[in-house]
C-alpha positions in Angstrom: 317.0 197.0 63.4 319.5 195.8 66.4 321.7 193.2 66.0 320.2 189.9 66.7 322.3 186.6 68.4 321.2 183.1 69.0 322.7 180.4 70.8 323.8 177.3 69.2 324.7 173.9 71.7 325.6 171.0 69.5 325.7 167.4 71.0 329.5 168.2 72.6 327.9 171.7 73.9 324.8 169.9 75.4 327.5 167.5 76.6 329.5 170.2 78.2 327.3 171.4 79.9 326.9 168.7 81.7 323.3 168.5 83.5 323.2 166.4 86.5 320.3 163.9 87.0 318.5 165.8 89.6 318.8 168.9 87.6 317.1 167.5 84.3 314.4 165.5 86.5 313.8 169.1 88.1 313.5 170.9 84.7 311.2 168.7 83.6 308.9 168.2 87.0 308.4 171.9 87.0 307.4 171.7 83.0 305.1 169.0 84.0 303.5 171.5 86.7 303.1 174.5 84.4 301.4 172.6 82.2 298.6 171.1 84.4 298.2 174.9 85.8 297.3 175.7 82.6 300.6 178.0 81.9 301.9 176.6 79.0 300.1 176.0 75.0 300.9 172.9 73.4 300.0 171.5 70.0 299.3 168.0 69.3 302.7 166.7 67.1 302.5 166.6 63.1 304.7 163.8 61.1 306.2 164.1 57.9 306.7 160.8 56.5 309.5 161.3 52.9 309.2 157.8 52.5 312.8 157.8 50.7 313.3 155.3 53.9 311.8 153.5 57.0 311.4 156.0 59.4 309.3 159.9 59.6 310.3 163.4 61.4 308.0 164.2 64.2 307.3 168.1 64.6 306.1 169.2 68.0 305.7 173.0 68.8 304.3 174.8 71.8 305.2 177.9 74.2 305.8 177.2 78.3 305.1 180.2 80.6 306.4 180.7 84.1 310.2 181.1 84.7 310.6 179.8 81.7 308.8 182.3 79.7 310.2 180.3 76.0 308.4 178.8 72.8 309.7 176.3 71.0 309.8 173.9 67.9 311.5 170.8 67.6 311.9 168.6 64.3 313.3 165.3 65.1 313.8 162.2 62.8 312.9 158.8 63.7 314.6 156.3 61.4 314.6 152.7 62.8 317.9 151.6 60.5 319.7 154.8 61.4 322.0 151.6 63.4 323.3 150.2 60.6 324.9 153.6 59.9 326.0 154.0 63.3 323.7 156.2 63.5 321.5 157.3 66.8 317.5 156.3 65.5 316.8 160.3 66.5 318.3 162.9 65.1 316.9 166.3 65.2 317.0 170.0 65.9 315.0 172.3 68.8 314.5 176.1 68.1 313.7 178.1 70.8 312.2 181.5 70.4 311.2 184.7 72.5 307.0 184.5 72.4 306.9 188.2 72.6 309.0 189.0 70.0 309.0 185.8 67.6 313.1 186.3 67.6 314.9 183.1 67.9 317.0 182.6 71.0 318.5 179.1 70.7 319.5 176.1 68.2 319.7 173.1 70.5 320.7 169.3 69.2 317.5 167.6 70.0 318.8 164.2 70.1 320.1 164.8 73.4 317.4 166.3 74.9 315.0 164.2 73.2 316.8 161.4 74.9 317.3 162.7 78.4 313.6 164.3 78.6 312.2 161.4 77.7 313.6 159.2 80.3 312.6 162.2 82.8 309.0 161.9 82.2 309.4 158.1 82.1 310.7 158.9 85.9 308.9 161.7 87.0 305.4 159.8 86.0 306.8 156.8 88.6 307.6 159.7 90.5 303.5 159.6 91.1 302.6 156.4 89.9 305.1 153.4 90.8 304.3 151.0 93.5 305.8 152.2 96.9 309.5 150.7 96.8 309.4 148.7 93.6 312.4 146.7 93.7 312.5 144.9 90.2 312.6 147.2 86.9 311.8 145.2 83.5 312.8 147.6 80.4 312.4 146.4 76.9 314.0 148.0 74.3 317.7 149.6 74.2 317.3 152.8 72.1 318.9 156.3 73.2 316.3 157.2 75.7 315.8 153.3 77.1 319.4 154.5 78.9 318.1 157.9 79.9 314.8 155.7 81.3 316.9 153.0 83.5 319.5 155.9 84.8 316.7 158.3 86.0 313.9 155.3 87.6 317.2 153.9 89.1 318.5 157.5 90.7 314.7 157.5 92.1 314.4 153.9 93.2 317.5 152.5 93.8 316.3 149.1 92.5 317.4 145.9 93.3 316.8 143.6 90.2 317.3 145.5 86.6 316.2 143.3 83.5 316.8 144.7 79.9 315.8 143.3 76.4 315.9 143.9 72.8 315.7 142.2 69.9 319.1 142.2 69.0 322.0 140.3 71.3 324.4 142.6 70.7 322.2 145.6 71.1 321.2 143.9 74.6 324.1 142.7 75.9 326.5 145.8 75.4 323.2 147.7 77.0 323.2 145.5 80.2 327.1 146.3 80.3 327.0 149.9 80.1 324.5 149.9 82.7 325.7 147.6 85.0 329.3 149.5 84.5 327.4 152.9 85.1 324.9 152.1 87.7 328.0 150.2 89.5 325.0 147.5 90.0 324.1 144.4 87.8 322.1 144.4 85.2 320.7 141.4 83.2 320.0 140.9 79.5 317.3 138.7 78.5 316.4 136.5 75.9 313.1 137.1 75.8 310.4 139.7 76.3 308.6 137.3 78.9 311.4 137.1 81.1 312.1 140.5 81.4 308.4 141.8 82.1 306.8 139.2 83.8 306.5 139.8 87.4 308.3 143.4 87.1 307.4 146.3 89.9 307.6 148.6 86.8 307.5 147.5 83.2 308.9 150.4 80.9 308.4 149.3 77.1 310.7 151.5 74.8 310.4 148.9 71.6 311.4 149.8 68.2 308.8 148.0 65.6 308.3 148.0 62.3 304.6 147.7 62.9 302.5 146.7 65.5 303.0 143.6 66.9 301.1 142.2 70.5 304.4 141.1 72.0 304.1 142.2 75.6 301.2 140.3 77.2 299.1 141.3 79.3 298.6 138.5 81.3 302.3 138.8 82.9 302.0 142.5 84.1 302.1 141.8 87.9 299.2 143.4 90.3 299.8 147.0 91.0 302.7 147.5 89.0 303.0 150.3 86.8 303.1 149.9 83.2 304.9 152.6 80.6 304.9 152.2 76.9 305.8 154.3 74.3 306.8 152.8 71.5 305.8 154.2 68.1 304.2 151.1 67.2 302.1 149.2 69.3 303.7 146.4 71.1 300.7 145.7 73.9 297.9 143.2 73.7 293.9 145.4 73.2 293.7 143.5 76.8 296.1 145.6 78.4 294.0 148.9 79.7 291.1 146.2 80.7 293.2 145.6 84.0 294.1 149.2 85.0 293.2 150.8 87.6 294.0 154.3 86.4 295.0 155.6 82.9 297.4 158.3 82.6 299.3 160.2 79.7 301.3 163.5 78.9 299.3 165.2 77.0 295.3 163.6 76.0 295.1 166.0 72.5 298.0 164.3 71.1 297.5 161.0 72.4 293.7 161.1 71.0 295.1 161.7 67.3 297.3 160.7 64.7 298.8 156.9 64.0 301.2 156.6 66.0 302.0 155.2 69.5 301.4 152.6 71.9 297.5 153.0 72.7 296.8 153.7 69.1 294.3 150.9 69.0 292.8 151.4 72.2 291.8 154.6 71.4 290.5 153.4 67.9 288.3 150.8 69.5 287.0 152.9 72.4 289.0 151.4 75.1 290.5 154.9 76.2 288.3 157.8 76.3 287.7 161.1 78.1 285.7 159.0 80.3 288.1 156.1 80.6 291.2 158.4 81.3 292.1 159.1 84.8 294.5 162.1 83.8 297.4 163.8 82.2 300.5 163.7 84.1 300.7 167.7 84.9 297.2 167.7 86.6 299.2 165.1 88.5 302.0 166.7 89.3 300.8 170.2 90.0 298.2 168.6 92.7 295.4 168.8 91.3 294.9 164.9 90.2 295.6 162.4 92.3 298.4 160.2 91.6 298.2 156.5 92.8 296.4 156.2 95.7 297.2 152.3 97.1 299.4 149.3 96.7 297.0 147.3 94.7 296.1 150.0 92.2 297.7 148.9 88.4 298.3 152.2 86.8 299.4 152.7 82.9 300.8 155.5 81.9 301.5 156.5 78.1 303.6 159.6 76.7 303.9 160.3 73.1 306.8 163.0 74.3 305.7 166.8 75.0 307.5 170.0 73.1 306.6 171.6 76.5 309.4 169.2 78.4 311.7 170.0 75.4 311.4 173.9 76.3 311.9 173.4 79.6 315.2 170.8 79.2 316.7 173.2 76.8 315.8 176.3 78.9 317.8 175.0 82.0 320.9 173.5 79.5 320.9 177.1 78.1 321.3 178.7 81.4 323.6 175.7 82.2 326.0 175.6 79.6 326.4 180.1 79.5 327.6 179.0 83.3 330.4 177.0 81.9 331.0 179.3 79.2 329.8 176.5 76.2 327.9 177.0 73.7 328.8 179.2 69.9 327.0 182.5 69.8 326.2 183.3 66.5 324.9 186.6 64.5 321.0 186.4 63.1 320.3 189.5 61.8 
């Protein structure tokens, strides 16, 4: 048998190598592609719930083709008091493996990538969806990807009004301040979820709940803006999908299972079907779907997070971070 090496990139290795914005929104576009060309296999996520505390680990697995050519597995937790601890809420691990051998290639922190991917698909899907130059951004919530959300729709958009909320005022305010010091722009912190929705361009809601809980009405989502959420729980009124013009998610097999996630109980009650769904984001993206069409269209769009843009972030911080000479090389067999 040869000798056998992996890669490992903790968080200061992902860190290190140091992806810019475009490149992470470019790795993930062409993931996006692949999979609505049908190059890529992906498996709807499974949960393991220890119940030893309030939180589960998500487990999301699946293999993406083209210049990529990786599969991959990623087990992150999702523990909602992980901030009393000083703790990030995800904390996880991605394994990346050759598919024609089955030998592992990579270890990659996953909280990282969890958190930058997700804000990429959050952008790439207003990429094709947003109303043409939305100037006001409402984002609720203040977790580790609501930053990776406002940096990426900002570096797209440029916007001119940028509201933020979350439950907590500290967890608010010193959000708003790192992003206003960041984005060299201001951003405002608001009390309320009202104020920081109503009338919004684009409405991204990132929420952390307990369980679900109607908070974001419908009745303030402005004509043909878009509308993202993805919190575990369910923060949107049943209402919500009854004004949209199109439907659109990252992957329909994992959205249409399990209990989790923001259109749980739109799908339970019939509300979002294969007939009601317009389509995923890749069939988007690779051209074969169209994106939004007009300026009055009111377009939703919902991602429960694909392993596929997990493969495809950690395939280009790979390739980044051996340019920069990061990353620990270690023996496996």
């Amino acid at each position: 048998m040869p000798d056998l090496y992996l890669t490992y990139l903790g968080r200061p290795e992902v860190e290190a190598a140091a992806l810019a914005d475009d490149e992470i929104l470019a790795a993930i576009e062409a993931g996006l592609a692949m999979q609505g060309r049908g190059e890529a296999v992906i498996e709807p996520r499974v949960h393991l719930e220890p119940g030893s505390a309030e939180g589960h680990f998500n487990v999301l697995r699946g293999f993406l083709g083209g210049q990529v050519g990786m599969a991959g597995v990623k087990v992150v937790g999702d523990f909602v008091g992980n901030y009393t601890l000083g703790l990030p809420s995800e904390l996880g691990l991605l394994c990346l493996f050759d598919p024609g051998t089955g030998a592992p290639v990579a270890v990659i922190d996953a909280s990282g990538i969890t958190e930058m991917r997700t804000g990429a698909v959050t952008a790439v899907g207003a990429k094709y969806l947003a109303p043409p130059r939305p100037r006001v951004l409402g984002h609720i919530g203040a977790r580790g990807s609501a930053y990776w959300n406002v940096r990426l729709l900002d570096r797209l958009f440029g916007f001119e009004v940028i509201r933020v909320h979350s439950r907590r005022p500290e967890s608010r305010e010193g959000f708003a301040a790192r992003l206003s010091r960041e984005l060299g722009k201001p951003v405002t912190a608001t009390a309320d979820w009202r104020s920081c929705a109503e009338g919004a361009d684009i409405v991204v809601e990132a929420s952390r709940l307990s369980a679900p809980e109607p908070l974001l009405r419908t009745e303030w989502i402005k004509p043909g803006a878009l509308v993202v959420p993805y919190g575990t729980m369910s923060a949107v009124e049943l209402s919500l999908t009854d004004i949209m013009s199109k439907i659109v998610v990252d992957d329909w097999g994992q959205c249409a299972t399990g209990k989790f996630g923001a259109l749980r109980a739109h799908v339970e009650a019939g509300k979002l079907t294969t007939g009601t769904l317009h389509a995923e984001l890749g069939q988007i993206v690779a051209g074969l779907r169209p994106g939004r069409e007009n300026d009055q269209e009111t377009i939703l769009f919902w991602h429960r997070g694909l392993s596929l843009s997990d493969i495809a972030l950690g395939h280009a911080l790979l390739a980044k971070a051996a340019s920069r000479g990061a990353g620990q090389r270690l023996r496996y067999a």
